[in-house]
C-alpha positions in Angstrom: 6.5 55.2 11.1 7.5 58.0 13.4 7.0 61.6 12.8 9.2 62.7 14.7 11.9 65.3 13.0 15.5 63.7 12.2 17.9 65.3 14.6 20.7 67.0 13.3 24.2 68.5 14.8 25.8 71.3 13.5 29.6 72.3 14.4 30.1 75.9 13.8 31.6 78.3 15.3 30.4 81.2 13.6 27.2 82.8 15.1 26.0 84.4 12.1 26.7 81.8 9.9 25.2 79.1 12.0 22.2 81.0 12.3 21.5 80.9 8.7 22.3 77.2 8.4 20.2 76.4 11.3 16.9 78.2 9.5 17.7 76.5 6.2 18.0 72.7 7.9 14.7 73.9 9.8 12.4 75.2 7.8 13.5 73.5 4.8 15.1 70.4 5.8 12.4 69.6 8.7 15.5 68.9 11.0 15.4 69.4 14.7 19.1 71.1 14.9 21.5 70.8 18.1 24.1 73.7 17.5 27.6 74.0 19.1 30.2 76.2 18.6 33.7 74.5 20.1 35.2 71.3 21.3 34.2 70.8 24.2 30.6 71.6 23.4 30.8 69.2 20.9 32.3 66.5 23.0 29.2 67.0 25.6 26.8 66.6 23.0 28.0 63.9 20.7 26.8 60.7 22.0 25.6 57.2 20.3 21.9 56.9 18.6 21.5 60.5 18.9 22.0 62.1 15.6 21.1 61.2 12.3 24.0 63.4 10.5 26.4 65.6 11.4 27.3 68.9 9.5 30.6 71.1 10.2 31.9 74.1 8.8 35.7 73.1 7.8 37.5 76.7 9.6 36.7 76.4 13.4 38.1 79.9 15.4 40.7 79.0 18.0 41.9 75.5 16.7 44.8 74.7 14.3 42.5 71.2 13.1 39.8 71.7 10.5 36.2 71.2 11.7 35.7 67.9 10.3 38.8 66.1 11.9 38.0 67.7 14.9 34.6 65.9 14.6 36.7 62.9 13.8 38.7 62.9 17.0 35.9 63.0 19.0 34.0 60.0 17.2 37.0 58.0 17.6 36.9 59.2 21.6 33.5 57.9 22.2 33.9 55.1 20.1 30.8 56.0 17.1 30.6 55.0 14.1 27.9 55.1 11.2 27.0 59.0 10.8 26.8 60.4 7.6 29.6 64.0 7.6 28.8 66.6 5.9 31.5 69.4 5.2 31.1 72.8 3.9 33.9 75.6 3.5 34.4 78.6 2.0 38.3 78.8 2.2 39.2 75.2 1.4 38.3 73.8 -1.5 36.2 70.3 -1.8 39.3 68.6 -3.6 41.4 69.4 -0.8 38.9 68.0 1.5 38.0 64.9 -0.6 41.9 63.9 -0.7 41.3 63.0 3.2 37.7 61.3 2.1 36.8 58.0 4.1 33.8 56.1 4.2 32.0 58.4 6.9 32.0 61.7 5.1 28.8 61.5 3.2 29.0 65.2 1.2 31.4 68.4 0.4 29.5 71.7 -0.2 31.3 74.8 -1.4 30.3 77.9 0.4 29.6 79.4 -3.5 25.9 80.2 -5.1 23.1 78.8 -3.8 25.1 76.8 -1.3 22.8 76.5 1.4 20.1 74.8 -0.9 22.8 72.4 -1.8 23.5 71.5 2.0 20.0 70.8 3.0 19.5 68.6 -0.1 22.5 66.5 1.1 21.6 66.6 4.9 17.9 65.3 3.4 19.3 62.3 1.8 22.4 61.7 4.1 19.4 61.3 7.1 17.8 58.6 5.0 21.4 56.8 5.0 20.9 53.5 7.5 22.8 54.1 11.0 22.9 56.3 13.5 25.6 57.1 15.9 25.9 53.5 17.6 28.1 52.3 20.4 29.3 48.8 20.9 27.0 49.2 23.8 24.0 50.2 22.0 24.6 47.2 19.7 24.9 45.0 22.7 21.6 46.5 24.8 19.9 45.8 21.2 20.4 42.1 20.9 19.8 41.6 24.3 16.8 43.3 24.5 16.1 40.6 20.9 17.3 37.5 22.7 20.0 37.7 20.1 23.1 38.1 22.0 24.2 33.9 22.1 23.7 34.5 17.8 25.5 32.9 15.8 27.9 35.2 13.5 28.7 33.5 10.1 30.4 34.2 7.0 33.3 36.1 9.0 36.2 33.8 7.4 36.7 36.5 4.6 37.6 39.4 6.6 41.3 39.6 7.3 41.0 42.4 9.4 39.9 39.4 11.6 43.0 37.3 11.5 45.3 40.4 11.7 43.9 41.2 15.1 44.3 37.5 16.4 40.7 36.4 16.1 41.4 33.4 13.7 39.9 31.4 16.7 36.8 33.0 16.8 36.5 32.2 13.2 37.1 29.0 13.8 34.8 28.7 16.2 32.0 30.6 14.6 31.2 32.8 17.2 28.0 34.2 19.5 27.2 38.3 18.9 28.5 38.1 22.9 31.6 36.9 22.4 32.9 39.5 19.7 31.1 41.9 21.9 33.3 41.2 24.7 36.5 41.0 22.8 36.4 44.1 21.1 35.5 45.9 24.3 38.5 44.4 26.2 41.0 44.8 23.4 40.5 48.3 21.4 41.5 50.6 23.5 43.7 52.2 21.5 42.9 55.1 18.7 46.0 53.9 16.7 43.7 50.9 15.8 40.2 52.4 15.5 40.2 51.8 11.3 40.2 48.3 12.0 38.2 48.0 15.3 35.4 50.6 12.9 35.5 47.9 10.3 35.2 45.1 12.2 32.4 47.3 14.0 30.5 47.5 11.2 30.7 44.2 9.3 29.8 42.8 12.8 26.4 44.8 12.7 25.4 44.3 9.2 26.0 40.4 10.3 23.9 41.1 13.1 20.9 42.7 11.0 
């Protein structure tokens, strides 16, 4: 098993604050922490397999989007799925947060008593979650490197998500790991259709082991 630390990104874009996170996921958590502090900072270091969670403050200085759907935008950008969010806010509550809740935000914390014990707990069992960031590319350089990629993918005839996006004959056909590869990187292009591409994404690598 590897020793090395579980690497961590935090999206905050106070100084003061984040320094006091950062020493908490550190010496507590064991996490090697990558801090930045805008956009674009966080769009040059968010990349696939990298990070094992990701935690954002929700009030970000100079943008009218919360932190988290900032964080969102950019996943969707570079096409990542399978990261375990974790929130924390001190101005909006976690109900309010929750009400926007999908599958990929792993934890709220309250910015309240003893909140930054609360954070590292979550970030501790959120980096046990499986996944990491992973690109359709990363899933394809995988089962290459396996001899895996001419695979055959069962049990996909119960997923409409399928059928809606005109794959009924790949179902039909039961399809290689290759050939889903290719079609989802020639048709999903658009962010309008990333909740199903996501899906799709991920039932396609649990299939895939």
């Amino acid at each position: 098993m590897s020793s090395e630390k579980p690497h961590l990104l935090l999206f905050d874009d106070d100084e003061d604050n984040a320094d006091l996170v950062i020493d908490g996921l550190e010496d507590e958590g064991g996490f090697q922490v990558t801090w930045v502090s805008n956009e674009k900072e966080l769009s040059e270091k968010i990349e696939p397999d990298r990070f094992s969670v990701i935690v954002t403050d929700v009030s970000i200085r100079d943008s009218s989007e919360p932190g988290y759907e900032i964080v969102e935008k950019i996943r969707k950008r570079h096409r990542i799925f399978r990261v375990p969010v974790i929130v924390y806010s001190s101005v909006v509550s976690v109900e309010d947060i929750a009400k926007q809740q999908n599958e990929l935000y792993f934890d709220y914390i309250p910015r309240s008593e003893s909140w930054l014990g609360k954070l590292v707990k979550a970030s501790k069992k959120a980096a046990k979650e499986p996944g990491h960031l992973v690109s359709l590319q990363y899933i394809e350089q995988r089962l290459n490197n396996e001899g895996r990629l001419q695979q055959t993918i069962d049990n996909l005839d119960d997923f409409p998500e399928l059928a809606m996006l005109g794959l009924e004959s790949l179902i039909e056909g039961k399809p290689t790991a290759e050939t889903i590869i290719k079609f989802l990187r020639d048709k999903f292009t658009d962010n309008l259709e990333w909740d199903v591409y996501e899906k799709i994404l991920v039932r396609f690598c649990k299939e895939t082991g």
